[in-house]
N, CA, C and O atoms as CSV, one atom per row, in Angstrom:
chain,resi,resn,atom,element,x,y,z
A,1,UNK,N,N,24.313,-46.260,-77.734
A,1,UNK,CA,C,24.140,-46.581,-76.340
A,1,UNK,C,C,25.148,-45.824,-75.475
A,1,UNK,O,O,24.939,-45.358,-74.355
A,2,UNK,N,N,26.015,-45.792,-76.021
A,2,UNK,CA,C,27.149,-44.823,-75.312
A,2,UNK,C,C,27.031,-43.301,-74.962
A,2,UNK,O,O,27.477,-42.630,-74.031
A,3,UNK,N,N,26.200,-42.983,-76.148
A,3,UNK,CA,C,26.284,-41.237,-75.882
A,3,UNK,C,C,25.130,-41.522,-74.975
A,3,UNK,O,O,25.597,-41.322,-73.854
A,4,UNK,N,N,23.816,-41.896,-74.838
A,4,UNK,CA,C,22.907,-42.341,-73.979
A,4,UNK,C,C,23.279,-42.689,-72.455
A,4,UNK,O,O,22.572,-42.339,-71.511
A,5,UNK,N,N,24.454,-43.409,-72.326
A,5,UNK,CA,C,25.052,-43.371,-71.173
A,5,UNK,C,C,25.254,-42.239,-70.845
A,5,UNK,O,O,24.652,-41.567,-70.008
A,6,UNK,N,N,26.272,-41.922,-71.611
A,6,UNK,CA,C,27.194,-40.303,-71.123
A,6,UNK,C,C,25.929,-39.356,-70.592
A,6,UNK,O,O,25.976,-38.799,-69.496
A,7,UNK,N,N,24.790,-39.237,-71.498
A,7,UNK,CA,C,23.900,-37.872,-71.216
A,7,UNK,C,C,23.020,-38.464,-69.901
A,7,UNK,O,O,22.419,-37.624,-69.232
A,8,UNK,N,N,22.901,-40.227,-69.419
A,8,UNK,CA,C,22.422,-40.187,-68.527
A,8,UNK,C,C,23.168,-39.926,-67.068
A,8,UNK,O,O,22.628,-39.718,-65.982
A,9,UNK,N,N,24.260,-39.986,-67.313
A,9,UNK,CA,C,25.375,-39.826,-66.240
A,9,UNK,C,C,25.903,-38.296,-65.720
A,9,UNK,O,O,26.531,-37.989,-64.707
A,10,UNK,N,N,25.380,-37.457,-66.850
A,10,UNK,CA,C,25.370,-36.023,-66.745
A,10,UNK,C,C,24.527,-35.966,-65.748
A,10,UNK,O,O,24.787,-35.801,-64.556
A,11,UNK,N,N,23.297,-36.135,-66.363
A,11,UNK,CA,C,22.117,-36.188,-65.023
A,11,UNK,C,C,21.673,-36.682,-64.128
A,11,UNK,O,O,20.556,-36.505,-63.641
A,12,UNK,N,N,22.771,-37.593,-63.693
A,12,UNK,CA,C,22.948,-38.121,-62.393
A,12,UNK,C,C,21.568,-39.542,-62.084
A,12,UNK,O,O,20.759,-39.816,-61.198
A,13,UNK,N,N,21.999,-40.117,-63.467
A,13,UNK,CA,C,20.295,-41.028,-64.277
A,13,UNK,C,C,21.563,-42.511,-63.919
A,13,UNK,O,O,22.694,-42.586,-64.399
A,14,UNK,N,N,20.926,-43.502,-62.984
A,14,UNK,CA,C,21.668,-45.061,-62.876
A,14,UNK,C,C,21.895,-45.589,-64.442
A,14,UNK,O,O,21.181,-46.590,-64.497
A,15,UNK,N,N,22.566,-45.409,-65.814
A,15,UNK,CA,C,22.152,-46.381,-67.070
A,15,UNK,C,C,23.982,-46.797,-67.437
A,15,UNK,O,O,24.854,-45.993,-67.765
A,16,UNK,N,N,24.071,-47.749,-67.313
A,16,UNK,CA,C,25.213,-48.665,-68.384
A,16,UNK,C,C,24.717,-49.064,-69.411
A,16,UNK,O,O,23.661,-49.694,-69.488
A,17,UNK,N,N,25.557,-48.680,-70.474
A,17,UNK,CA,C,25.321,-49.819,-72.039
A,17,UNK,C,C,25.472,-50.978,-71.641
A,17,UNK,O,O,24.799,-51.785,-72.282
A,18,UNK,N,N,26.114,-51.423,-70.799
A,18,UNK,CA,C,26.565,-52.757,-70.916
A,18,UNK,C,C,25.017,-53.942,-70.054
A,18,UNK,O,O,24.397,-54.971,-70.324
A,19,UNK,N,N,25.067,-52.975,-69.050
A,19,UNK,CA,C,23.556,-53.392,-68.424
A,19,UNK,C,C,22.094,-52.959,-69.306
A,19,UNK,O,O,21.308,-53.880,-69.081
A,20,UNK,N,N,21.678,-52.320,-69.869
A,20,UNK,CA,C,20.852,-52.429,-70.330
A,20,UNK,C,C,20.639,-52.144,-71.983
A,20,UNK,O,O,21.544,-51.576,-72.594
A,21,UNK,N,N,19.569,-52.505,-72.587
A,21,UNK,CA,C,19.298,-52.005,-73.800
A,21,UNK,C,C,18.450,-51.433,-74.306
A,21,UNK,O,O,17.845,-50.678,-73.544
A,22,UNK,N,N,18.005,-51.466,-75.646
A,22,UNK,CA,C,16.918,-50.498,-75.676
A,22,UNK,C,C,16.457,-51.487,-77.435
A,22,UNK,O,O,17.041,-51.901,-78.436
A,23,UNK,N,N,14.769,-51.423,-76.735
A,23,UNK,CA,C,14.147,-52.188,-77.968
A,23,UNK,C,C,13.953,-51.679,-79.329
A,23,UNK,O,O,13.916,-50.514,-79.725
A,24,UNK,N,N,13.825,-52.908,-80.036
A,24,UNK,CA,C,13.530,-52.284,-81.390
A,24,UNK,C,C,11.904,-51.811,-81.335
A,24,UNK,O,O,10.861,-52.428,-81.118
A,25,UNK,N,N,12.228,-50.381,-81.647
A,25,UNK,CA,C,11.021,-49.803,-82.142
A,25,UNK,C,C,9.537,-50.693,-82.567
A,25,UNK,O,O,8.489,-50.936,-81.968
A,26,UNK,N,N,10.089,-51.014,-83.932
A,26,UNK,CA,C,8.962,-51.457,-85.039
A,26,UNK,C,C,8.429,-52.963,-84.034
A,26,UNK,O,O,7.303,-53.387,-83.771
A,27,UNK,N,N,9.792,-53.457,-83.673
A,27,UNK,CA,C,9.225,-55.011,-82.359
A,27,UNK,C,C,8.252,-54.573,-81.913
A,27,UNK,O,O,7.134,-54.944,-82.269
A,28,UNK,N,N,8.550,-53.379,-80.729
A,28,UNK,CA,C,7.176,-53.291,-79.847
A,28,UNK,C,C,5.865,-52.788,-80.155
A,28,UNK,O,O,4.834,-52.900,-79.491
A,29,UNK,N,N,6.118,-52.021,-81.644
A,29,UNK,CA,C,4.820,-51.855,-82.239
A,29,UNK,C,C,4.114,-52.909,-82.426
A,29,UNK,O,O,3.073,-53.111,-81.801
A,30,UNK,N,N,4.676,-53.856,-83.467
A,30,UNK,CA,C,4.573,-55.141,-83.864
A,30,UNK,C,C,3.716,-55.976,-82.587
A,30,UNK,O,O,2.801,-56.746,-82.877
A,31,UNK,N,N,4.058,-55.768,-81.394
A,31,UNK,CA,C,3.663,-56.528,-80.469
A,31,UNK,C,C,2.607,-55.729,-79.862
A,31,UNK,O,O,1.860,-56.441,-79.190
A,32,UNK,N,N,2.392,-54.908,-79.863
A,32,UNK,CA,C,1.170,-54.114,-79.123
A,32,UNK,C,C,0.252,-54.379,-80.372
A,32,UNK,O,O,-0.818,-54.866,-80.007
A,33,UNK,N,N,0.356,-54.179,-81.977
A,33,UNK,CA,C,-0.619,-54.626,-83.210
A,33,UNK,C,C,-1.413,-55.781,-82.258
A,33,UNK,O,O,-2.403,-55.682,-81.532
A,34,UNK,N,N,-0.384,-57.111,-82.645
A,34,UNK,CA,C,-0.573,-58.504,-82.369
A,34,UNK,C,C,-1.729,-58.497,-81.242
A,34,UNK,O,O,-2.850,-58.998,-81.150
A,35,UNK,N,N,-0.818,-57.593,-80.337
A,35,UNK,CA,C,-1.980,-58.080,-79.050
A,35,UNK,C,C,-3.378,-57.436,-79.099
A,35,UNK,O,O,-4.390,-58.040,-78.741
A,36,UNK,N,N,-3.372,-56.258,-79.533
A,36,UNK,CA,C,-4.734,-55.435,-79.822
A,36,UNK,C,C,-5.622,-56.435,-81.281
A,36,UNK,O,O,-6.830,-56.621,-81.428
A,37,UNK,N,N,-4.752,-56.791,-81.940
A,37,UNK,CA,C,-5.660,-57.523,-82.485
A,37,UNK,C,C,-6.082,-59.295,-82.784
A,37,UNK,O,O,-6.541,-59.851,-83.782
A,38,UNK,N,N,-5.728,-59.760,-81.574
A,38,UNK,CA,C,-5.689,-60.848,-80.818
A,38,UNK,C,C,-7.030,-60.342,-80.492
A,38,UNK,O,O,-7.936,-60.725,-81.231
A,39,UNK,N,N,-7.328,-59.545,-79.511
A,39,UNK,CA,C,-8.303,-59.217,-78.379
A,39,UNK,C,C,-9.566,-58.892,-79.549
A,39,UNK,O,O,-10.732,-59.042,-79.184
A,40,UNK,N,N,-9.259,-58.434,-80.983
A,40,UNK,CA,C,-10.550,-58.322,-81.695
A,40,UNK,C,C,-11.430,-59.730,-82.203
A,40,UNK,O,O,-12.634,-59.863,-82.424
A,41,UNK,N,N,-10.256,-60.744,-82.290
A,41,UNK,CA,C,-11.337,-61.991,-82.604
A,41,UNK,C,C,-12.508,-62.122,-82.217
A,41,UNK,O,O,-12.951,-61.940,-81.083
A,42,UNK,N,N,-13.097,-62.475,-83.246
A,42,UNK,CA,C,-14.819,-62.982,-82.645
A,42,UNK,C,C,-15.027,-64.360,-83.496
A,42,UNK,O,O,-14.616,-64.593,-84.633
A,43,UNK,N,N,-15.668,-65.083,-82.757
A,43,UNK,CA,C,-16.396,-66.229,-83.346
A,43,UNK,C,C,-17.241,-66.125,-84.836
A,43,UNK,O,O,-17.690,-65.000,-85.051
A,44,UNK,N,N,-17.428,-66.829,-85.557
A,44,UNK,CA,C,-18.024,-67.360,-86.650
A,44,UNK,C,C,-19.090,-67.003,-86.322
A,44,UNK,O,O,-19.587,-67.099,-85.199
A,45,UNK,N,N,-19.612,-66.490,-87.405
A,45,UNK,CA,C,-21.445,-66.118,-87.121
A,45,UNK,C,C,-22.273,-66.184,-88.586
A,45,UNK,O,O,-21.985,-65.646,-89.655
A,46,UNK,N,N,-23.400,-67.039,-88.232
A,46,UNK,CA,C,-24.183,-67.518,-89.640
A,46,UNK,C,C,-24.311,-66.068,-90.938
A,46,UNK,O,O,-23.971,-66.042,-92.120
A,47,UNK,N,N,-24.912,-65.064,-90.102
A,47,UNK,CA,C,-25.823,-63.685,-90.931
A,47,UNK,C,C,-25.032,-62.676,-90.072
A,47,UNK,O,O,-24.315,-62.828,-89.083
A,48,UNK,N,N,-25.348,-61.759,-90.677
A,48,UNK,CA,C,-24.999,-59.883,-90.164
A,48,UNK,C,C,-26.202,-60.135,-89.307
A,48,UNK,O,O,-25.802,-60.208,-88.145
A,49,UNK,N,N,-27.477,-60.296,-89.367
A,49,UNK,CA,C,-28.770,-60.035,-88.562
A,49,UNK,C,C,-28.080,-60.709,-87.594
A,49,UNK,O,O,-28.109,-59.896,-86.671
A,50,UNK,N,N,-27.278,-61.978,-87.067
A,50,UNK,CA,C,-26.952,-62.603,-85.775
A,50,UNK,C,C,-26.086,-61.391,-85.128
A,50,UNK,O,O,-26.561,-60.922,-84.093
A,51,UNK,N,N,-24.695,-60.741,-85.677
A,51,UNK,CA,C,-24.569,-59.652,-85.427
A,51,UNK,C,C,-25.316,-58.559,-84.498
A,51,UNK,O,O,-25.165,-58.190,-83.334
A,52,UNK,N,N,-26.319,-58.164,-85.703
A,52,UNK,CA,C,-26.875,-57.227,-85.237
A,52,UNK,C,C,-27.835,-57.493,-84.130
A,52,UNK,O,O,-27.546,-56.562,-83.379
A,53,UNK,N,N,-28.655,-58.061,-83.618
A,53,UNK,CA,C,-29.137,-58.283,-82.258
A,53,UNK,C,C,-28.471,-58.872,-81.428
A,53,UNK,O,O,-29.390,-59.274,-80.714
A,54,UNK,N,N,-27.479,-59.276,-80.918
A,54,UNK,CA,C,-26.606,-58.940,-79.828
A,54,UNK,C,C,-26.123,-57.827,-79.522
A,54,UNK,O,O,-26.115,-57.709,-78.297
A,55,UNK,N,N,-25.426,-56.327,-80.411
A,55,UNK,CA,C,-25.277,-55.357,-79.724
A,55,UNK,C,C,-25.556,-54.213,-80.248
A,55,UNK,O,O,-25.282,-54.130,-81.445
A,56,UNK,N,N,-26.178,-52.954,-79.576
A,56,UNK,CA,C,-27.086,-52.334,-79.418
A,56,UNK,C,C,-25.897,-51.169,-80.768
A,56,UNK,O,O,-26.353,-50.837,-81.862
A,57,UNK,N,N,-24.770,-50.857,-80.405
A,57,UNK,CA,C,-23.674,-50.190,-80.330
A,57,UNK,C,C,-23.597,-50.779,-81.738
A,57,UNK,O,O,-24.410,-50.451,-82.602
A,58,UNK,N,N,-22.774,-51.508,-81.922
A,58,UNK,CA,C,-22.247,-52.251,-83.387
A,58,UNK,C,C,-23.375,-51.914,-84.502
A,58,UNK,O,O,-23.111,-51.893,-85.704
A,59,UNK,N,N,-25.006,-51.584,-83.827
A,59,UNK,CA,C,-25.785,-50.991,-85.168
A,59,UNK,C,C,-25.699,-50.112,-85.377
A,59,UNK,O,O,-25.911,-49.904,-86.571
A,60,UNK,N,N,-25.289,-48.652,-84.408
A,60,UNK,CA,C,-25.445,-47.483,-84.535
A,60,UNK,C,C,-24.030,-47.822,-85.324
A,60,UNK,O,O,-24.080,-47.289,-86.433
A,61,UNK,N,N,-23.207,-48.291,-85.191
A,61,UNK,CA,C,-21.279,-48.251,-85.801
A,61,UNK,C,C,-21.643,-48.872,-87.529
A,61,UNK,O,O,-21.087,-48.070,-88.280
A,62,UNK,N,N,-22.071,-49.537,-88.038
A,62,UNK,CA,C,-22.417,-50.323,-89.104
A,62,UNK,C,C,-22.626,-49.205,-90.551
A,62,UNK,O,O,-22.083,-49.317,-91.650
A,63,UNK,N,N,-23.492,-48.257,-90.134
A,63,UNK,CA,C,-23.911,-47.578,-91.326
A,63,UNK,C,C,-22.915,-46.356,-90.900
A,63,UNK,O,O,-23.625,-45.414,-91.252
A,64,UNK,N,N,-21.831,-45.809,-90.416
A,64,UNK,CA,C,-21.207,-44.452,-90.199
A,64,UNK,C,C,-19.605,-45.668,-91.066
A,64,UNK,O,O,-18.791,-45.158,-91.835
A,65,UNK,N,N,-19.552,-47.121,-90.685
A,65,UNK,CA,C,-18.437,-47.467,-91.179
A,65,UNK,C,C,-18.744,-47.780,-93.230
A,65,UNK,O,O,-17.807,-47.738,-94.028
A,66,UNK,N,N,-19.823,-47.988,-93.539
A,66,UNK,CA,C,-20.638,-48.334,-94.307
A,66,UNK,C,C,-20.145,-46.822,-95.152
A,66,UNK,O,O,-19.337,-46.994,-96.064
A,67,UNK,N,N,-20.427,-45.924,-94.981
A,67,UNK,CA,C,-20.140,-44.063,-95.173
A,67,UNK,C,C,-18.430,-43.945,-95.705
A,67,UNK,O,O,-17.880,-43.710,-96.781
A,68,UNK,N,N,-17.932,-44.273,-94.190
A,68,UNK,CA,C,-16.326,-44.229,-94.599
A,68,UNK,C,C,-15.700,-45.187,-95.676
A,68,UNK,O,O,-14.665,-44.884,-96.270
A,69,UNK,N,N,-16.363,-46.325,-95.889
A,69,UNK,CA,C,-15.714,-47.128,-96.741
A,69,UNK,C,C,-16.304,-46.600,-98.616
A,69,UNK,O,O,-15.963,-46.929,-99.752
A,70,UNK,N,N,-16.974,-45.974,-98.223
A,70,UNK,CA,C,-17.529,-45.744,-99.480
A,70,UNK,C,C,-16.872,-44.093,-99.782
A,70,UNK,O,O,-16.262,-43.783,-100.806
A,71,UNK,N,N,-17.116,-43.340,-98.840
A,71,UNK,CA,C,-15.740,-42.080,-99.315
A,71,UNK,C,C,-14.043,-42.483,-100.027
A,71,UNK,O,O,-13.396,-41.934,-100.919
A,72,UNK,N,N,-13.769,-43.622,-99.193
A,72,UNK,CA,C,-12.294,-44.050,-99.456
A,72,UNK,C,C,-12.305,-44.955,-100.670
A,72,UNK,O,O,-11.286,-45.109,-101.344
A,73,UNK,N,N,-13.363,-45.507,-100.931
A,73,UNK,CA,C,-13.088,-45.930,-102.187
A,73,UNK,C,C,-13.321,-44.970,-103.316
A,73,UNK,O,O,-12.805,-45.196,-104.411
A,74,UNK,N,N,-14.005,-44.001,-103.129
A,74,UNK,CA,C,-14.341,-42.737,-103.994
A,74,UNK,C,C,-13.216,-41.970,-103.856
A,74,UNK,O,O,-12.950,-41.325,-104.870
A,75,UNK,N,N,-12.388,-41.814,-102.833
A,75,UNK,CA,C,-11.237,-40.957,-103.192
A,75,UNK,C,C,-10.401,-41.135,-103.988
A,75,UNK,O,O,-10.129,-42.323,-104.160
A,76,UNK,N,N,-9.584,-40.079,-104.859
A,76,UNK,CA,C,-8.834,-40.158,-105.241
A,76,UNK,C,C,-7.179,-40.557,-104.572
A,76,UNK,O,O,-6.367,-41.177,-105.259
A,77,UNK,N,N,-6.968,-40.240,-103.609
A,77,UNK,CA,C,-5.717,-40.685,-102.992
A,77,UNK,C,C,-5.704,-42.039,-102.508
A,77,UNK,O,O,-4.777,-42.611,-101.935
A,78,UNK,N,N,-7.120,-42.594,-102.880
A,78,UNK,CA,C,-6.728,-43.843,-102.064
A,78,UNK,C,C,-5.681,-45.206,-102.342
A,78,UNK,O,O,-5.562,-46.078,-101.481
């Protein structure tokens, strides 16, 4: 935090260590995950067919994800 001061004070940048800090990295990842996948929940649904006629999109997405999961289990690096 100190050399961070110093190089902001070179450049004429307002920063004290003592006034401010600086987050942990992996935290705010951690928290942008959480929230992006907060926002993916979906409700309980009987069949894939209930799925699939509500959206038009999620059928064309179904068989290209259907593709990728089946390369990655065929790979060797996986």
């Amino acid at each position: 935090m100190s050399a961070l001061e110093t190089t902001c004070q070179e450049k004429g940048i307002d920063f004290t260590a003592y006034n401010n800090h600086i987050r942990c990295m992996a935290h705010v990842i951690n928290l942008a995950a959480q929230d992006a996948l907060s926002s993916l929940k979906v409700g309980y649904v009987e069949s894939e067919d209930e799925i699939l006629n509500q959206n038009k999109e999620i059928v064309d997405v179904i068989p290209k994800l259907r593709k990728l999961v089946v390369k990655i289990l065929a790979s060797s690096q996986r």
